[in-house]
C-alpha positions in Angstrom: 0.0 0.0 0.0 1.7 3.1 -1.1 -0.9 6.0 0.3 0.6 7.8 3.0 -1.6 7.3 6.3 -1.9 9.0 9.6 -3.2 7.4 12.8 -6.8 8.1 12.6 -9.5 8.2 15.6 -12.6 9.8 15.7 -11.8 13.1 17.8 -11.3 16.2 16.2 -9.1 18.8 18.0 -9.1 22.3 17.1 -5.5 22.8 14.9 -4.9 26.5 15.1 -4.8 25.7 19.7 -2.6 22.9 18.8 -0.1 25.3 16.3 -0.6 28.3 19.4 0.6 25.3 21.6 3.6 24.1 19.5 4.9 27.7 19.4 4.8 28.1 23.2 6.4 24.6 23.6 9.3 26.1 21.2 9.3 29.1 23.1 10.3 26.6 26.5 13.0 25.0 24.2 14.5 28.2 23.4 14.4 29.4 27.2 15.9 26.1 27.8 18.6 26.2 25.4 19.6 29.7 26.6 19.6 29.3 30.2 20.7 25.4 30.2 18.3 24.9 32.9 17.3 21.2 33.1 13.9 21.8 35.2 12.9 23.6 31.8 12.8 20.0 30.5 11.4 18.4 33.2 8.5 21.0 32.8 8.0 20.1 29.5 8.5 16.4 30.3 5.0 17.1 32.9 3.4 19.0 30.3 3.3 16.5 27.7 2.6 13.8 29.7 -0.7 16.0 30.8 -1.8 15.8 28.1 -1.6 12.5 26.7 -2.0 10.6 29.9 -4.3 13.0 32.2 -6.7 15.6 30.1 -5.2 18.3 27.8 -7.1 20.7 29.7 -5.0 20.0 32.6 -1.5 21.2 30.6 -0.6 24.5 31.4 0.8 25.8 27.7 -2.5 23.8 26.5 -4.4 26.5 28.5 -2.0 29.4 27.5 -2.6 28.4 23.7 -6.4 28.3 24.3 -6.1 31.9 26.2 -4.2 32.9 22.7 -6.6 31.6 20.6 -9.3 33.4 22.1 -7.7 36.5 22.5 -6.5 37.0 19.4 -10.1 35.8 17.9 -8.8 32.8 16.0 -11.0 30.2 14.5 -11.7 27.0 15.3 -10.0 24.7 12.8 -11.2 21.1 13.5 -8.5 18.3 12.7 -8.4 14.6 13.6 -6.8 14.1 17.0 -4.5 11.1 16.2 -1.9 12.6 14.5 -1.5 15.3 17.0 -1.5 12.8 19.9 1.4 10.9 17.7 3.1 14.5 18.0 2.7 14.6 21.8 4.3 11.6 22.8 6.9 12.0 20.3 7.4 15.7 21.8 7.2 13.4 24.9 10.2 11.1 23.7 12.4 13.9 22.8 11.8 15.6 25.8 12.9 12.5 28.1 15.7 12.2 25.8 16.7 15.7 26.1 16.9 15.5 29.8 18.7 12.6 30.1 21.4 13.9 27.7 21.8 17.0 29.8 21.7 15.1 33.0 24.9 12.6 31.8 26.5 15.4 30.4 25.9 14.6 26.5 26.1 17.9 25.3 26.4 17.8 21.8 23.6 14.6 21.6 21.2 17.0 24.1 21.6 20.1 21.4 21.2 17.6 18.2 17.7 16.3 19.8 17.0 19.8 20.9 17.3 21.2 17.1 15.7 18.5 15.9 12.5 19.1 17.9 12.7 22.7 17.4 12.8 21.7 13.5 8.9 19.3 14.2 8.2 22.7 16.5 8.9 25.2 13.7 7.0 22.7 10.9 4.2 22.5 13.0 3.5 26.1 13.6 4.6 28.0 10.2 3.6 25.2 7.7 1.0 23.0 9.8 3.2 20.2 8.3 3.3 17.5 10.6 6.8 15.3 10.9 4.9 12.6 13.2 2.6 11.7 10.3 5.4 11.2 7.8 7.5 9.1 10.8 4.5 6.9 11.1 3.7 6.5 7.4 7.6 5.3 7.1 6.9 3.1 10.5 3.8 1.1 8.6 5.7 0.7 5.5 8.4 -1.0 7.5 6.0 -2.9 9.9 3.9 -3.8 6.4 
């Protein structure tokens, strides 16, 4: 099967509070790789796993981005849910793996995962292009 796929469920979140969201997520990674402060991480680390194991509503950027969204007067853009759930726990994975570089002391491996996750960050919120789905549809080809 050659047609590219993304996980697919049947809950629609709203894509312009998940692009607010990615931004503010950057925004920590920037702070982060500024300040070299490894508690950043761990923030993000929390916030993630909010929202994919507890309720989105519980994250604190998730809250921030739906302030945004309001503020500014944004519309609701309704997307399927599963392929920005694949983006939070993969947000989730580098996160982990960002912290545990910084905390042995792998510099150069922690900055490599760091641009690299700024690169999904900076897809996600200029061109709504999202890296998990491509990731996946390389993961089924494989697994297929």
């Amino acid at each position: 099967m050659n047609n590219k796929s993304c996980p697919i469920s049947l809950i629609s979140v709203d894509s312009n509070i998940a692009r607010i969201n990615a931004f503010y997520t950057g925004a920590v990674v920037v702070v982060y790789l500024i300040t070299l402060q490894v508690p950043i991480v761990y923030f993000l680390v929390l916030d993630f796993s909010t929202k994919l194991f507890l309720k989105k509503e519980y994250s604190l950027l998730f809250m921030l981005a739906s302030a945004t969204k309001n503020i500014l007067k944004f519309e609701s853009v309704k997307v399927d849910a599963a392929p920005k759930r694949l983006a939070n726990f993969f947000g989730l994975l580098f996160t982990i793996l960002i912290a545990i570089t910084a905390l042995l002391q792998l510099t150069s491996i922690m900055y490599g995962l760091s641009i690299v996750l700024l690169l999904c960050i900076f897809l996600e919120v200029v061109f709504n292009y999202c890296l998990g789905c491509e990731i996946y549809h390389i993961y089924r080809r494989v697994v297929n």
